[in-house]
C-alpha positions in Angstrom: -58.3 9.6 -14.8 -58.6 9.3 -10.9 -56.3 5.9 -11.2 -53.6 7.7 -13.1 -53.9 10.6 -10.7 -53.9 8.4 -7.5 -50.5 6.0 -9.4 -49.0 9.0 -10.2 -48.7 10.9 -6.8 -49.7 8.1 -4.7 -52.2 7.8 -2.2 -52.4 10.4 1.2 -50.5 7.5 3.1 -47.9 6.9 1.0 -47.3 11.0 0.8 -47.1 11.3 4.7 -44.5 8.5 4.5 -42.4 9.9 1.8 -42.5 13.1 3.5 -41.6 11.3 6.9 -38.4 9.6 4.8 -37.4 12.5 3.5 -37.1 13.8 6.9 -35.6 11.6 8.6 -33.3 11.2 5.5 -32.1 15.1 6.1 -31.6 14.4 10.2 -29.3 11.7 8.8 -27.9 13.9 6.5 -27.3 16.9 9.0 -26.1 14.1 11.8 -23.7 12.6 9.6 -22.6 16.5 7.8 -21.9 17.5 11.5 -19.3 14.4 12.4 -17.9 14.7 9.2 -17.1 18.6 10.2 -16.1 17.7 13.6 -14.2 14.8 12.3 -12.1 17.2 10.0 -11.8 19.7 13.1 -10.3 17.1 15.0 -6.6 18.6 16.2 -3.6 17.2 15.2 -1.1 17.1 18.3 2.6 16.7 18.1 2.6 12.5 18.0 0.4 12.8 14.9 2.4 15.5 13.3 5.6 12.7 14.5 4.2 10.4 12.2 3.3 12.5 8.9 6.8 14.3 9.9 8.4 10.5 9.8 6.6 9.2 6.5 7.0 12.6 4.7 10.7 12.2 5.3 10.8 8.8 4.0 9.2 9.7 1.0 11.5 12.5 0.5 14.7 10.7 0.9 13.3 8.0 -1.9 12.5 10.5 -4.3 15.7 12.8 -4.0 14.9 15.9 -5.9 18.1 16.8 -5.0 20.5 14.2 -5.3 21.6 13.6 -2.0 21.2 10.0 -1.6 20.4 10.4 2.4 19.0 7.0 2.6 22.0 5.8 2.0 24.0 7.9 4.8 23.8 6.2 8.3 23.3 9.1 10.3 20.1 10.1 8.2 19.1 6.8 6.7 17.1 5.4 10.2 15.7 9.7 11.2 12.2 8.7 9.8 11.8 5.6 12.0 13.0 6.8 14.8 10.6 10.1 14.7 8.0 7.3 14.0 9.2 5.7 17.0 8.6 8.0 19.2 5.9 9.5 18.0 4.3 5.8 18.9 5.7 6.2 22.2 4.3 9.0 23.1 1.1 8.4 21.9 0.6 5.0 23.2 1.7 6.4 26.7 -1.1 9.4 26.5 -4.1 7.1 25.5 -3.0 4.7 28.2 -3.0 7.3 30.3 -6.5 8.8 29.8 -9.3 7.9 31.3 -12.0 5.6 29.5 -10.4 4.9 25.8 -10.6 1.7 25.1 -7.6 2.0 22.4 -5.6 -0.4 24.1 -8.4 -3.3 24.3 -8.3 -2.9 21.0 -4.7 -3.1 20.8 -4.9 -7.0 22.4 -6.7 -8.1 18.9 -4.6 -6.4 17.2 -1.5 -8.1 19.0 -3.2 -11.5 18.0 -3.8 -10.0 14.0 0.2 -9.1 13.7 1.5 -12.1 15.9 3.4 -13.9 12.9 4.4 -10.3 11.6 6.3 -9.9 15.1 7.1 -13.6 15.7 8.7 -13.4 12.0 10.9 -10.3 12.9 12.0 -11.2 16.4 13.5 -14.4 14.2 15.1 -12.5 12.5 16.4 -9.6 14.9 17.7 -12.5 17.0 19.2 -14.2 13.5 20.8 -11.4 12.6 22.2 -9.8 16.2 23.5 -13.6 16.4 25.3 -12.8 13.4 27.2 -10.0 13.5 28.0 -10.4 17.6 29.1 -14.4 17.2 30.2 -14.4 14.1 31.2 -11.3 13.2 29.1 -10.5 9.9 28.3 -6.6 9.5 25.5 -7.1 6.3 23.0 -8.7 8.3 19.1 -8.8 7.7 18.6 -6.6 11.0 17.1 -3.8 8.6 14.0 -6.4 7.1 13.2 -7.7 11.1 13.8 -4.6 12.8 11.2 -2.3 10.0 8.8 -5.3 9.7 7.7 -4.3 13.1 6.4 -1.2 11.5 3.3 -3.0 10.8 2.1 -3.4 14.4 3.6 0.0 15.7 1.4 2.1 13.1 -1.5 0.2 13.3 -1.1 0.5 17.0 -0.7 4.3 16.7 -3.9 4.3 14.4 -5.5 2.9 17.5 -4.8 5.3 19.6 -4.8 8.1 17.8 -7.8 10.6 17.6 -7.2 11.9 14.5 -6.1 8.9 12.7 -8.3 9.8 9.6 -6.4 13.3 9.1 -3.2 11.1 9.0 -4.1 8.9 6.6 -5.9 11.7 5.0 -2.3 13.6 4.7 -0.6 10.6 3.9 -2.8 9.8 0.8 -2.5 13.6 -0.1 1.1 13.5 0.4 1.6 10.3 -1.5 -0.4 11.7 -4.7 2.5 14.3 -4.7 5.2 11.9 -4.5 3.9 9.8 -6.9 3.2 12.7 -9.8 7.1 13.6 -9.2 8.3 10.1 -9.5 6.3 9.8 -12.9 6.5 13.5 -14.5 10.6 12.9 -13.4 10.9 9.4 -15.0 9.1 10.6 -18.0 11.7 13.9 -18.4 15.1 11.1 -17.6 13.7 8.7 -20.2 14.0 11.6 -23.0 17.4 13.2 -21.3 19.3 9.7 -20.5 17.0 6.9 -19.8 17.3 7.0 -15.9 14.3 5.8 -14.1 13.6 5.6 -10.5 13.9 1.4 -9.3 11.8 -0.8 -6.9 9.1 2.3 -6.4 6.2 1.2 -8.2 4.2 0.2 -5.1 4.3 3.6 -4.1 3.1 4.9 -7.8 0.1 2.8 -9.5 -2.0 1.7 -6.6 -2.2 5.6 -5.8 -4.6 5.6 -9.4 -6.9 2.9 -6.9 -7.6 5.7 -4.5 -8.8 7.8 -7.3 -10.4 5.7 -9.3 -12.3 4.9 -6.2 -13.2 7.9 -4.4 -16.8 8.4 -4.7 -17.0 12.3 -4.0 -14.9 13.2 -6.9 -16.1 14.4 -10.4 -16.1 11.6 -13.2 -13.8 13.4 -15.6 -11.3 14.1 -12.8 -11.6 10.9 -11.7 -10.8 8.6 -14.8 -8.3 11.5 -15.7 -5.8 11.1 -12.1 -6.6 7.3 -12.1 -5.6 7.2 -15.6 -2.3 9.0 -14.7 -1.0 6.8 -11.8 -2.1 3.6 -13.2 -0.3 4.3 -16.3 2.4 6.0 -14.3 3.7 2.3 -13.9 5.1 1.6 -17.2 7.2 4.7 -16.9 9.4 2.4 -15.1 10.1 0.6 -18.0 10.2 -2.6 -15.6 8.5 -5.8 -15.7 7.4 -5.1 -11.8 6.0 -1.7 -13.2 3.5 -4.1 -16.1 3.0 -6.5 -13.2 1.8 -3.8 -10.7 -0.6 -1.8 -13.5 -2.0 -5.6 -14.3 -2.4 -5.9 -10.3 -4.0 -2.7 -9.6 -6.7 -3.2 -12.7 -7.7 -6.8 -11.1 -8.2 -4.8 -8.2 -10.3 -2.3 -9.5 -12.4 -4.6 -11.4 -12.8 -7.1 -8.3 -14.2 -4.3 -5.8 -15.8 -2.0 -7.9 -15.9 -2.0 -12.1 -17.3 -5.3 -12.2 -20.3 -4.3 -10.2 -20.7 -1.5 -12.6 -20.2 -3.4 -15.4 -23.2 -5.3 -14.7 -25.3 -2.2 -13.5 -24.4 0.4 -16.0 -24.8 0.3 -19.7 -22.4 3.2 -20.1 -19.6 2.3 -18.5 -20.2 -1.4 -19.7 -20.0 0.6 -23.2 -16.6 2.3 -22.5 -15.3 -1.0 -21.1 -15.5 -2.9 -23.8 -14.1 0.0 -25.7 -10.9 0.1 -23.6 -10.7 -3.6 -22.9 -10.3 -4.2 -27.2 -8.0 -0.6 -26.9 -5.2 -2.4 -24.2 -5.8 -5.9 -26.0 -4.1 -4.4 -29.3 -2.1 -1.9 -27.5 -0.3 -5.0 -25.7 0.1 -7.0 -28.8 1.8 -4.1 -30.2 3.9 -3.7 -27.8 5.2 -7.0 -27.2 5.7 -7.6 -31.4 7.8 -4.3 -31.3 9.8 -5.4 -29.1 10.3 -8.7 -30.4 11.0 -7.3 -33.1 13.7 -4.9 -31.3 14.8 -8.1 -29.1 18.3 -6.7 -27.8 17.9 -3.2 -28.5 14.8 -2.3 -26.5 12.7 -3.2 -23.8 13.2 -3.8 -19.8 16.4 -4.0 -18.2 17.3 -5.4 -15.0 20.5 -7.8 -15.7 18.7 -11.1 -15.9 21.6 -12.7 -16.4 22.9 -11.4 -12.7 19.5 -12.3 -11.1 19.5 -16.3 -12.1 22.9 -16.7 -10.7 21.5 -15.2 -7.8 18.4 -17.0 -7.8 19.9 -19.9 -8.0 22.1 -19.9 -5.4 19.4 -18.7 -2.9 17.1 -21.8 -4.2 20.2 -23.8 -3.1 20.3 -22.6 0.1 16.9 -23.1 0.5 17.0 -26.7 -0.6 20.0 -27.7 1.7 17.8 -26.9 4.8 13.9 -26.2 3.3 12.3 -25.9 7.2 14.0 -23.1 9.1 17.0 -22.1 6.8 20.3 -20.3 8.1 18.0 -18.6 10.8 19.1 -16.0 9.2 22.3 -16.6 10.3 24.2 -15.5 7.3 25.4 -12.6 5.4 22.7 -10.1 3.5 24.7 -9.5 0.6 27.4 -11.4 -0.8 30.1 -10.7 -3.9 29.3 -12.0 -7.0 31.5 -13.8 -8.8 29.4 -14.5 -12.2 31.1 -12.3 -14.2 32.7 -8.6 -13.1 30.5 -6.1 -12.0 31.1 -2.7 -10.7 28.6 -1.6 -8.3 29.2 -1.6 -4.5 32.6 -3.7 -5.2 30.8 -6.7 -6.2 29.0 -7.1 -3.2 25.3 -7.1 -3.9 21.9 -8.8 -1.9 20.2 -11.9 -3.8 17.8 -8.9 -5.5 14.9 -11.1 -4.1 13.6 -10.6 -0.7 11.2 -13.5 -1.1 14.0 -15.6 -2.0 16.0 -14.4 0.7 13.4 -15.1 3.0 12.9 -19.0 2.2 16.9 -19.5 2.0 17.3 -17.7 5.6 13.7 -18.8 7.3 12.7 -21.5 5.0 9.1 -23.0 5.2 8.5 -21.8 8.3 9.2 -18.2 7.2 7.1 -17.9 4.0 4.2 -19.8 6.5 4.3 -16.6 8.9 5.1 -14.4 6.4 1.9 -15.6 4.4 -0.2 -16.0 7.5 0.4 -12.4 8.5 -0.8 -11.0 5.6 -3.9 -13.3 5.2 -4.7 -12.0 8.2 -5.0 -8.6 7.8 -6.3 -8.6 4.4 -9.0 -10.9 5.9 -10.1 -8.8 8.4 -9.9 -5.8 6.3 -12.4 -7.4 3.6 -14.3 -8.4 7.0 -14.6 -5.2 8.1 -14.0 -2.0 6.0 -14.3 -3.9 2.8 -17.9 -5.6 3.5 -19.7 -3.0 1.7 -19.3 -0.8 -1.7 -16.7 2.4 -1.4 -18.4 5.1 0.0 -16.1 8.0 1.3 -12.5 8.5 0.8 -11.0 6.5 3.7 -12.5 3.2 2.4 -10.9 4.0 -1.3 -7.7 5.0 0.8 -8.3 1.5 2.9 -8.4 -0.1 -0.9 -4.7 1.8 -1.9 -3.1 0.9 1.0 -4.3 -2.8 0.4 -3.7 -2.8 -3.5 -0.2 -1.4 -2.2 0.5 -4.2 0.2 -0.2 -7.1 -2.1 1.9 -4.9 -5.3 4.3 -4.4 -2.1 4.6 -8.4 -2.0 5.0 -8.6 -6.0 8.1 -5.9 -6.2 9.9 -7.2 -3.4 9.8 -11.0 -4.9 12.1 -9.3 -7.6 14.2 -6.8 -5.9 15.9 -5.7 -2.6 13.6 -3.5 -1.5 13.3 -4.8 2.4 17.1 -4.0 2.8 16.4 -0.1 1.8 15.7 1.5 5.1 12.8 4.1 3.7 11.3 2.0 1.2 10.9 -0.8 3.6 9.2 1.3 6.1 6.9 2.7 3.5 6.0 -0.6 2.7 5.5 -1.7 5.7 3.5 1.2 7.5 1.1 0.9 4.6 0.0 -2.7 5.8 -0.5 -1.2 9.9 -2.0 1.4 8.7 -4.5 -0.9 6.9 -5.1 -2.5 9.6 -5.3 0.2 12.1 -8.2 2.0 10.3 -9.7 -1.6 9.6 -9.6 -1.9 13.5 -11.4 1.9 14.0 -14.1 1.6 10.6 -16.9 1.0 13.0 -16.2 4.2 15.0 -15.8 6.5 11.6 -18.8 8.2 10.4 -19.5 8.0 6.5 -17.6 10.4 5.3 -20.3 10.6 1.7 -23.4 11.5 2.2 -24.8 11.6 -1.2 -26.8 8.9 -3.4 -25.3 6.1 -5.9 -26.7 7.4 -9.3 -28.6 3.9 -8.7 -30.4 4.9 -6.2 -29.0 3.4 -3.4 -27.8 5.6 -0.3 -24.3 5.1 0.4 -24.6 3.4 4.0 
């Protein structure tokens, strides 16, 4: 009787040090509680309303409610990068300026992170100002060099900004809205006339990796908005839309549900359960339309695209190391078969391709480089541990993006669209720049795993 007492309560000890844990576990708690409320308290000052201003903007003009095509007007089509721009300025200027930050010592490791990012678009800023001042060609790639350096310039301004978790904070918030448009509108234009919106789904699925993810968030909420955005991809009725839902769910299981697989009998349950569900719900799919071959299933003119693709593989072949230096014309009429749109004069619809035929090896080598980088010191650094508040399963949306990013742009134009290129590309510094800053965050959740583990 005496042992059963003494196991179950434990012995006068081991009381005092549960009761000492338990103490020191709520001065944690009320420690970390009080950065997180001064954390959310922290102002947001012009620069950093510049930049939610300049991505806000850019995400309007690609959704459109209104049908005004302003990314597509030159006086409005560059607004949301030069607001960026200066926001930069400004705010690079004021933390240079103030004694004792040490943003820009951090800046000199980040200059060595995005080196082949800027080495890659001063290539092809040179390339292309060559281009149209020597030889006279308007449709240059200035747009893909001139937005790549987007990547440094935000991850710079997450550097030096002090409330760089409000931005991205906003910027997830903001995206979640954007992305529930784009979906509930393509759903309403596939019953009225079958329009869809194109070369978006990078904005639209990896937004259901952030809520799947987010660890403060009720279950049933959770699996209901991840559920939404991930399957928000095949309202695109695109190949690049199945591609990016197959992306984001190797995602998800590599950082997370493969963990909880093996810890959890209950989700291992539902798993299974969904795993057999998509199985048969795919070979459906792909017998119906067989079965329909012709009549149904994803457009996109593949026909228009192998011509294309073929050419820029010649190109690419003629000179495999460095290209035309980008020394050549962005788009260029097609002469396939007729074709309507923009007078026949159309890009190769691969920026990938376009890439190799203008930069060659040494293109796709930077190009590569630059993004192992990142994502290396990301999973280095703000990856090394399980989610645990919402700006690490924000850190995993803007990287599930990136590499969905790379995917979507292999297959269409999307680096020659002003606004979706800088979307694209502020995604990756903005990666990085809260990759760079993790160790100065507090944990934003404070509660337990439901195995027991404190989120640390």
């Amino acid at each position: 009787m005496r042992s059963n007492f003494t196991e179950a309560i434990g012995t006068a000890p081991a009381r005092a040090k549960r009761a000492a844990d338990s103490t020191g576990t709520d001065h944690r708690t009320a420690r970390m509680a009080g950065r997180l409320r001064t954390l959310r308290e922290t102002p947001l000052y012009g620069t950093d309303l510049g930049l939610i201003g300049a991505l806000l903007l850019a995400l309007l003009f690609v959704i459109d409610p209104f049908g005004l095509q302003l990314e597509r007007i030159t006086v409005t089509k560059h607004l949301p990068l030069i607001i960026g721009g200066m926001s930069l300025l400004m705010t690079t200027i004021a933390a240079a300026l103030e004694p004792g930050r040490n943003s820009l010592r951090s800046g000199a490791g980040l200059t060595r992170l995005t080196a082949p990012f800027m080495i890659l678009a001063g290539w092809i800023i040179a390339g292309s100002l060559y281009a149209r001042f020597a030889d006279g060609i308007h449709d240059t790639f200035l747009t893909i060099g001139l937005y790549m350096l987007a990547v440094p310039g935000v991850a710079l301004f997450m550097v030096c900004s002090d409330a760089r978790w409000r931005v991205v904070g906003w910027y997830m918030r903001a995206l979640s809205a954007a992305a529930a448009v784009m979906i509930l509108r393509m759903i309403a234009e596939h019953v009225a006339s079958g329009g869809v919106y194109h070369e978006l789904e990078y904005l639209v699925v990896p937004v259901g990796v952030f809520h799947a993810l987010r660890p403060r968030s009720s279950n049933r909420w959770k699996v209901a908005l991840a559920a939404f955005y991930l399957l928000g991809g095949l309202t695109f009725f695109k190949f690049t839309g199945f591609l990016a839902l197959g992306i984001a769910l190797i995602y998800l299981w590599l950082v997370d549900w493969r963990l909880r697989f093996a810890q959890d009998m209950n989700f291992r349950r539902w798993a299974r359960r969904c795993i057999v569900v998509g199985v048969l719900a795919g070979v459906l799919v792909a017998a119906f339309v067989l079965h329909h071959r012709g009549s149904v299933g994803p457009d996109g003119n593949l026909g228009y695209r192998l011509i294309t693709y073929r050419a820029a593989i010649g190109r690419f072949i003629a000179s495999p190391l460095v290209g035309a230096s980008f020394d050549a014309p962005a788009t260029a009429h097609f002469t396939g078969y007729q074709i309507g749109v923009a007078h026949g004069h159309l890009p190769t619809h691969s920026d990938l391709l376009d890439l190799a035929a203008n930069g060659g090896l040494l293109a796709l080598g930077l190009l590569l480089l630059a993004y192992g980088r990142i994502l290396r010191y990301a999973r280095e650094t703000i990856f090394s541990t399980r989610v645990n508040d919402d700006m690490v399963a924000a850190a995993h949306a803007l990287a599930c993006t990136t590499v969905t990013g790379v995917v979507v742009y292999a297959f269409n134009p999307i680096l020659l669209e002003p606004d979706r290129a800088l979307l694209l590309w502020a995604t990756t510094g903005m990666l990085l720049g809260i990759a760079i800053c993790h160790k100065q965050r507090p944990i934003l959740s404070i509660r337990k795993t439901k195995y027991g583990k404190q989120n640390i």
